[in-house]
N, C-alpha and C positions, 0 to 999 in steps of 0.2 A: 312254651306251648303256644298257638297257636289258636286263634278264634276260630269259631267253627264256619266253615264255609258258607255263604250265601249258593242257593242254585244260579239267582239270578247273574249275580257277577264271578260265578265260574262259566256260565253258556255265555258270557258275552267275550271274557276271556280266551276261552278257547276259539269263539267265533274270527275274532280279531287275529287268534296264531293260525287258525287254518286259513282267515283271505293274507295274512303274510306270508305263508306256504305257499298258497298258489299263486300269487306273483311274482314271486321268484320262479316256479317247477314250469310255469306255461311258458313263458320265453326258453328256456331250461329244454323242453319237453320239444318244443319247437324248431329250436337249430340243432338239434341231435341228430345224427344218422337214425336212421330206423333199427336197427339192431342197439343201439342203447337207451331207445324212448322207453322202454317197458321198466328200466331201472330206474326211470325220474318219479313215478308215480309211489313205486313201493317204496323209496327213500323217502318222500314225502310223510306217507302213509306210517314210517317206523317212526319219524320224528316226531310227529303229532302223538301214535299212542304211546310212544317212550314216556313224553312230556306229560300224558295224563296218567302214566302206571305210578312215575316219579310224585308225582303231585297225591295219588292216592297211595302209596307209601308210606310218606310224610304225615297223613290223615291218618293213615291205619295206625303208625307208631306215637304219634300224640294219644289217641283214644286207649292204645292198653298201656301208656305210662299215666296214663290220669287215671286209672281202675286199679293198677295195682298189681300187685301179684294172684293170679286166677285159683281156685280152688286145686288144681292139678296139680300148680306150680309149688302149692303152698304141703300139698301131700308129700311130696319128696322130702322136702326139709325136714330133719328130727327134729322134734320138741325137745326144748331145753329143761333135763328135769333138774333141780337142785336137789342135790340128796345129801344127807349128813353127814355125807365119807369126805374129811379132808381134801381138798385139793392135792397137797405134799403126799397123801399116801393113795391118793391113785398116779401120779404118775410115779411113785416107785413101784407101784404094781405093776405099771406099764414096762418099768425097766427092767425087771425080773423076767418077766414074760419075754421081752426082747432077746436077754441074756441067755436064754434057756434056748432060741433059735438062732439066735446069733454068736458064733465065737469071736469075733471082733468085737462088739459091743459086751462080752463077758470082758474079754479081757483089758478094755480099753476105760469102760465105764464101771460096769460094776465088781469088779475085782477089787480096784482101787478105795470106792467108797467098803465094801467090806472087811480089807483090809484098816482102814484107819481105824475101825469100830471096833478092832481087836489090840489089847495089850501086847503079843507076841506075838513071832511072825509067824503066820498060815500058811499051809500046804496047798497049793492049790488042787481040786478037784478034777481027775482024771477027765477030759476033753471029748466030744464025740466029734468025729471025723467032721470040718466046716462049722458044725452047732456050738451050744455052751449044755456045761455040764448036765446029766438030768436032775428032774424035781427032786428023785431022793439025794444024790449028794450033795446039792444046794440046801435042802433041810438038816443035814449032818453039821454042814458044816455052821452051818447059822446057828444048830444048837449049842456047836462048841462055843463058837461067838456066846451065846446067852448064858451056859457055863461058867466061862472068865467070870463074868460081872455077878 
């Protein structure tokens, strides 16, 4: 970050790139035909406020990285709440849910782990067209799983 600007030796700054501007634009300005004199001054003119927009820029993003994150910025973010629930068993709840929209993720992820968790082998549950099976024959079959044991 940057210290914060003096007025004084930014007006002297700028003072010194505008008389460097117009010693170059007035020779410049002077052997040009008449049909392109009008483009030495606004080239001038774009250089000079380019160099002050750039420079105030640089100011504007030093001052909101020194403040921080603004009240607005900070509303979007969810609060992080800790809640009692396992880590391990939200995201098998995540998986479940997945499974239940996804038939690739039924069949890929969670058929597998269901499987292992049963002594003999499983029938799988009838399929919906792209999705994974519904809530109830997901609970059928998980009771059987609980059953076995």
């Amino acid at each position: 970050m940057r210290a914060e600007p003096r007025p004084l030796a930014t007006t002297s700054r700028y003072a010194i790139l505008v008389g460097g501007v117009l010693l170059v634009a007035v020779p410049v300005y002077v052997y040009l035909e008449p049909q392109w004199r009008a483009l030495v001054p606004r080239l001038a003119a774009a250089l000079v406020l380019g160099m002050a927009l750039l420079e105030l820029r640089g100011i504007l993003a030093d001052r909101v990285a020194r403040h921080g994150t603004s009240a607005l910025e900070a509303a979007r973010i969810p609060p992080v709440i800790e809640s009692g629930v396992p880590h391990r068993l939200l995201e098998l709840t995540a998986s479940v849910r997945a499974g239940l929209r996804s038939r690739r993720h039924f069949e890929r992820v969670l058929w597998p782990r269901l499987a292992a968790l049963s002594t003999r082998p499983l029938v799988p549950p009838p399929l919906r067209r792209g999705r994974g099976p519904s809530l109830a024959r997901l609970r059928d079959l998980i009771a059987t799983i609980e059953d076995e044991r």
